[in-house]
C-alpha positions in Angstrom: 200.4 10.0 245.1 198.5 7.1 244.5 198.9 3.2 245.0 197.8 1.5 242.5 197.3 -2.5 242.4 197.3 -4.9 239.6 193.0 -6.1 239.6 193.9 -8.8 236.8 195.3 -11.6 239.2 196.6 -14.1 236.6 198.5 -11.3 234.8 200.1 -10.0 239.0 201.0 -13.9 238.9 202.9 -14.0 235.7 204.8 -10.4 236.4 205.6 -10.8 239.9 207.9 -13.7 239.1 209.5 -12.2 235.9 210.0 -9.1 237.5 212.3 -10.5 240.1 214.2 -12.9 237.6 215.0 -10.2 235.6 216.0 -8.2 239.3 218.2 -10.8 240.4 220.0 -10.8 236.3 220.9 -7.2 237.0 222.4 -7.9 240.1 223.9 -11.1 238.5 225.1 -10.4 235.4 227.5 -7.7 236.9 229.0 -10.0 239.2 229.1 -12.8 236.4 231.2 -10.6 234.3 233.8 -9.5 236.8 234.2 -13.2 237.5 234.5 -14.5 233.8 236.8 -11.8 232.9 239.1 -12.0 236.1 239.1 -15.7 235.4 240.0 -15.0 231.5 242.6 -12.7 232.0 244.3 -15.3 234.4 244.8 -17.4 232.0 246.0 -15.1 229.8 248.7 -14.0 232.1 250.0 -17.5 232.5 249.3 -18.5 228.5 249.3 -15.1 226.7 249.7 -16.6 223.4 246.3 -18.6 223.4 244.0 -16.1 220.9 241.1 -18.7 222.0 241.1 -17.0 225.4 241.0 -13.3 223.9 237.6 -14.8 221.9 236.4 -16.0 224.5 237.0 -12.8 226.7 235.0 -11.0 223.7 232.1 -13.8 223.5 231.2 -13.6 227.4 231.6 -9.9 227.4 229.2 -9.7 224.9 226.9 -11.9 226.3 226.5 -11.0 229.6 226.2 -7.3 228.5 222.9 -8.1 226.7 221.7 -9.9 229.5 221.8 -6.9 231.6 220.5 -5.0 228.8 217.7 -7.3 228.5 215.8 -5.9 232.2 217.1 -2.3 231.8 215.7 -2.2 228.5 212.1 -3.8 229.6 211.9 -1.3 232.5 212.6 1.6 230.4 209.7 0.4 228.5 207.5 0.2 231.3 208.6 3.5 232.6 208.2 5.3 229.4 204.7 4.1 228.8 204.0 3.7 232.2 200.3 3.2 233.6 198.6 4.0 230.6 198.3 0.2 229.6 197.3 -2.9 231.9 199.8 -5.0 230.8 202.3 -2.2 232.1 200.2 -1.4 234.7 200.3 -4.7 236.1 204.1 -5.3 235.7 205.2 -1.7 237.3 202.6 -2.9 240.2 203.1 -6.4 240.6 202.9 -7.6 243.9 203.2 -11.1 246.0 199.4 -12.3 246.6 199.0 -13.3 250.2 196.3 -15.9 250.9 195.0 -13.9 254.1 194.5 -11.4 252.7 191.4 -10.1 250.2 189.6 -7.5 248.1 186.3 -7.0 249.5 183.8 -5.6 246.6 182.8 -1.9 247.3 179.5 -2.1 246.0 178.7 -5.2 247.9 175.2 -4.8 249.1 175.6 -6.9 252.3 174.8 -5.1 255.0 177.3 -5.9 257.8 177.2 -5.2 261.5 179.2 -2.0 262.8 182.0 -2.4 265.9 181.4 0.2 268.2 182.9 0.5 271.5 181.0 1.8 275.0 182.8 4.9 274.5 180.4 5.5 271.2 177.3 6.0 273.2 176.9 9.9 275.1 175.0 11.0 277.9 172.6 7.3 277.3 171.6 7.8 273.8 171.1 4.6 272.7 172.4 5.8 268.7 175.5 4.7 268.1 178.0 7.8 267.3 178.8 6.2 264.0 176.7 7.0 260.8 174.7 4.5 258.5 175.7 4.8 255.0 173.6 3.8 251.6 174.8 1.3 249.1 175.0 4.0 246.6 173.0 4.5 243.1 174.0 4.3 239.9 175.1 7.8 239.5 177.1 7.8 242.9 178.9 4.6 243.7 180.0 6.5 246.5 178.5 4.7 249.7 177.6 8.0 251.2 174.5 8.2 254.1 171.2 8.8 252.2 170.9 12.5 253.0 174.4 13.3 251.6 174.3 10.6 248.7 171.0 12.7 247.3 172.1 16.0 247.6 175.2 14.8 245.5 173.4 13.2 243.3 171.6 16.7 242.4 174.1 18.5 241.9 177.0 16.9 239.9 176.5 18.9 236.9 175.5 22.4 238.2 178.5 24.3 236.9 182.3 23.8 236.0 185.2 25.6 235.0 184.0 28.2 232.4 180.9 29.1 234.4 181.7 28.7 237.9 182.0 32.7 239.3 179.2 33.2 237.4 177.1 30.7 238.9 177.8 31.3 242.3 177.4 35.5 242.0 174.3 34.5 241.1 173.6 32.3 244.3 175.0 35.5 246.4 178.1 34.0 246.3 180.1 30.3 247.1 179.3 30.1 250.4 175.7 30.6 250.2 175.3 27.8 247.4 177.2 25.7 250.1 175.0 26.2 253.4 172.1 25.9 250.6 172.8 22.4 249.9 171.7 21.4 253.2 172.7 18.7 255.8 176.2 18.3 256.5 177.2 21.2 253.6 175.2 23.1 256.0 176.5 22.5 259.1 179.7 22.3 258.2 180.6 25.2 255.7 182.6 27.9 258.0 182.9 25.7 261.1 186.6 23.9 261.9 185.2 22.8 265.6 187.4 20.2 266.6 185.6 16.8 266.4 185.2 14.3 269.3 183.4 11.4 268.0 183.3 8.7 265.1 180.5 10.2 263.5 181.5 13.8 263.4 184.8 13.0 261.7 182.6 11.0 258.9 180.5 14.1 258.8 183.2 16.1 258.1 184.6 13.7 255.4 181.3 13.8 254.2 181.3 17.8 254.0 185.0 17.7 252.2 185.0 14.6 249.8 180.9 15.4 249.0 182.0 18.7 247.5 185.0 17.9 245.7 182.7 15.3 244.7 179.9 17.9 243.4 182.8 19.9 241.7 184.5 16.8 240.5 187.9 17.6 241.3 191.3 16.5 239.4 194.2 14.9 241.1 197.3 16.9 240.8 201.0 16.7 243.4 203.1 18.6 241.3 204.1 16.1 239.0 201.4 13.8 238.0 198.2 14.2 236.8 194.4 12.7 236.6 191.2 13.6 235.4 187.9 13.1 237.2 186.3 10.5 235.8 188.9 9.8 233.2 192.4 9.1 233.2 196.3 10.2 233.8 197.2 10.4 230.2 198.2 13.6 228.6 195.2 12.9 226.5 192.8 11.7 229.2 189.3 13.3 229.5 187.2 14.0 232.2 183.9 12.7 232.7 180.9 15.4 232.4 180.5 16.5 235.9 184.2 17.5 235.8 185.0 20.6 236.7 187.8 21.0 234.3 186.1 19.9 231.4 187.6 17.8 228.4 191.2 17.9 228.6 192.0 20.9 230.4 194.1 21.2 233.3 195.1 23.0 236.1 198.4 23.9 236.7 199.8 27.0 236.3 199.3 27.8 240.7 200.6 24.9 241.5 199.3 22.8 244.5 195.7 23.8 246.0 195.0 24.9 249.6 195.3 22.3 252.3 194.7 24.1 255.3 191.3 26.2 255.0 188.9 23.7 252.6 186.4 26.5 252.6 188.3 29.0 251.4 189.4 26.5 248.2 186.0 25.2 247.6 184.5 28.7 247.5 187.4 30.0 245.3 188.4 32.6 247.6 192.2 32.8 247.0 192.3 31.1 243.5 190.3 28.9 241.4 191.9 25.5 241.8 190.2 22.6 242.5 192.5 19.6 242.5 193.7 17.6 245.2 196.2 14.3 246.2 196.3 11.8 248.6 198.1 13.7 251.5 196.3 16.8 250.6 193.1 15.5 251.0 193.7 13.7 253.9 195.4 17.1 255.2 192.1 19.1 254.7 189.7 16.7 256.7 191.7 16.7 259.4 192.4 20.3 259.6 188.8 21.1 258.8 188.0 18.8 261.9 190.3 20.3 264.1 192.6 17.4 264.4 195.3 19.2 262.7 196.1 22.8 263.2 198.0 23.2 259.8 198.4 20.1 256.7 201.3 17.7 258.0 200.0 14.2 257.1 203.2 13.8 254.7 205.5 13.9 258.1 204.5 10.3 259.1 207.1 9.9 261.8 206.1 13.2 263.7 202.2 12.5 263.5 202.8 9.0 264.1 201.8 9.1 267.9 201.0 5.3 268.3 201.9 2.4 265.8 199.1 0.0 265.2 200.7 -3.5 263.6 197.3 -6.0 264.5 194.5 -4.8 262.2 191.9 -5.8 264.2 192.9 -2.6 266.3 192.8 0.0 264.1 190.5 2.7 264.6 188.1 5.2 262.5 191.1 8.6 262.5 194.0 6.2 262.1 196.1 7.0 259.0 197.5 4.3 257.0 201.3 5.1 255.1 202.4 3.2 252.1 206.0 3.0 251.2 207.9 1.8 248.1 210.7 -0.4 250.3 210.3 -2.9 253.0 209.7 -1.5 256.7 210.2 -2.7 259.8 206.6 -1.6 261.2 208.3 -0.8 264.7 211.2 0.7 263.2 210.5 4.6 261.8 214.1 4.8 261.0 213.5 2.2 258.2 210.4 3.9 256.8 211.5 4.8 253.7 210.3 5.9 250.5 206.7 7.3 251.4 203.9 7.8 248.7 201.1 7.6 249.7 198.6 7.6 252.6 194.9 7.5 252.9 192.5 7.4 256.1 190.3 4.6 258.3 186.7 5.7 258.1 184.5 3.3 259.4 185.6 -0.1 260.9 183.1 -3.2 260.7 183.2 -6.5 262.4 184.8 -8.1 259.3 186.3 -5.3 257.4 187.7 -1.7 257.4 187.1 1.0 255.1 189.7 3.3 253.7 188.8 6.7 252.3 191.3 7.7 249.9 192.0 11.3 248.2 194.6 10.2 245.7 193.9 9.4 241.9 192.2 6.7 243.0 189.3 8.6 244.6 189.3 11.1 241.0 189.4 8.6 238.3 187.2 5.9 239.9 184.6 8.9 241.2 184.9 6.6 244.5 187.0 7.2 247.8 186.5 4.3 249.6 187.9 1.0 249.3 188.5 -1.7 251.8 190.5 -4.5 253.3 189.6 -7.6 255.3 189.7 -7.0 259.3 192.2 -10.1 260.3 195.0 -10.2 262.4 196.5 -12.1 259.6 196.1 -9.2 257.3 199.4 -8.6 255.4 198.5 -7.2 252.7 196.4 -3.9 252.3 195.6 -2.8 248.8 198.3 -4.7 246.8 201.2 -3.3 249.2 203.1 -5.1 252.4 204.9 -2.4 252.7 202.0 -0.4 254.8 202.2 1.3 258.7 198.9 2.0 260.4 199.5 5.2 262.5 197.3 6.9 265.0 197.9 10.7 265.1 194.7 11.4 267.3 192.2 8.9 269.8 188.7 9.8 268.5 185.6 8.4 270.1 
């Protein structure tokens, strides 16, 4: 599951409106039809000898018929071929632009100032409980912290697929290449203590999107998918630190696990390392303790407080995408759900998303972000978002 926005603005500008002219002709064209006909066979009753009428009647039929053809037969285009192109692309996912609201550029190098609140400082440490992360390198866009951003960087193309029992027999086994790593792999690997702070929670994303990182995970919910570091064709290849190499893909056991990360990374159960946007955000949180089993899909039930003003959103707050219009206070009109991601740091000016869908697999990047206004309205391409806060961290 997986929102995915239209980056080339002037082609969003050119679908958006054709996309609801040719809306509004379906709906038309119907109605149209009915009338012309009812009207038509009027006259027929009262003059039923006039053949012009009967022409007519055939004429308008006709007519409006390809005009309702005309959309159906341009979205079964576009759903036939569906992302694989940018032109398609663009028109599936062409949305209204809204003038307060921006892209900011991942790899911006500006450092900006953290938020953090009183409760961020324990027992009068004067370090903020929030972490300080790089600007990545050149192999990593990833903005990880330093520590984690060089351990990843080591270690992208130790193994994959064909080799990977063999390669960790001979490191005593998964778990001890894990704690080997060092830093938060370390301290992390065989722990689910419940976190209580900003930092421990980015630690902990650290610990789960850092390995799927050094395995190079695929994006897979049952239906679709993507390659790391490639594509989600039925041709697309993975990038070299893939651990599916080339083409190859895993389906055959279904979904992964969700609720015990370690046991998944270190191939305990069954060797399948792919993941999706609830799934991911599923194993964080039950691998922090914040959830006691995967449940991030049921937005109404670990909806606990509704945040509508940006500006108050919070690093643990989950953010819900849906494919129809919602009234925000409303969960009875939250329909059609597909995706959701997580808040992972929070800055004076903007807020940081980490995302496990096909965004984070084909890009080799979880994190994207979204201006911190109150006049926010649109977050990554969509309108139709809820910001939900299932737990009060920090």
């Amino acid at each position: 599951m997986f929102l995915v926005q239209c980056t080339n603005q002037v082609l969003n500008n050119i679908f958006y409106p054709i996309k609801n002219i040719l809306n509004i002709i379906m709906i038309i064209s119907p109605i149209l039809l009915i009338i012309s006909l009812s009207v038509t066979f009027y006259k027929l009753v009262i003059n039923p000898e006039e053949k012009k009428l009967i022409k007519n009647l055939k004429n308008s039929f006709i007519a409006l018929v390809i005009i309702f053809l005309i959309p159906l037969f341009v979205n079964l285009v576009v759903g036939i071929v569906d992302e694989q192109t940018e032109i398609t692309s663009c028109y599936k996912n062409a949305v209204k632009q809204d003038n307060n609201s921006e892209y900011i550029d991942i790899y911006n190098k500006d450092k900006k100032k953290v938020i953090y609140s009183m409760d961020d400082y324990k027992n009068g440490e004067d370090k903020p409980s929030s972490l300080e992360f790089s600007n990545g390198s050149d192999t990593v866009k990833v903005k990880f912290t330093e520590e984690t951003l060089k351990i990843v960087e080591a270690h992208l193309n130790d193994f994959n697929y064909n080799n990977f029992r063999t390669f960790m027999n001979s490191h005593g086994g998964a778990g001890n290449y894990i704690k080997s790593l060092g830093g938060v792999f370390t301290k992390y690997y065989g722990s689910n203590k419940k976190v209580t702070t900003v930092a421990e929670l980015q630690e902990v994303s650290e610990y789960v999107f850092g390995l799927m990182y050094i395995y190079g995970f695929d994006y897979y919910n049952g239906n679709r998918y993507c390659k790391w570091g490639g594509g989600c064709s039925a041709s697309s290849k993975g990038s070299s630190d893939a651990f599916y190499p080339g083409v190859m893909k895993h389906t055959s056991e279904g979904l992964s696990e969700r609720n015990d990360f370690d046991a998944l990374i270190t191939g305990k159960n069954e060797t399948n390392m792919t993941t999706n946007c609830n799934w991911t955000v599923d194993m964080v949180y039950v691998k922090a303790g914040l959830f006691k089993s995967g449940h991030s899909a049921g937005y109404k039930g670990t909806c606990k407080r509704i945040i509508t003003d940006v500006t108050q959103t919070k690093v643990g707050d989950l953010i819900h995408f849906f494919n129809t219009p919602i009234n925000k206070l409303d969960k009875n009109t939250w329909n059609g759900w597909y995706h959701v991601a997580y808040v992972g740091e929070v800055y004076d000016d903007k807020v940081v998303v980490y995302d496990g869908g096909s965004y984070f697999t084909t890009n080799r990047n979880f994190k994207w972000e979204f201006k911190k206004s109150n006049q926010t309205k649109v977050i990554h391409g969509s309108s139709n978002w809820v910001i939900c806060r299932p737990v009060d961290i920090g």
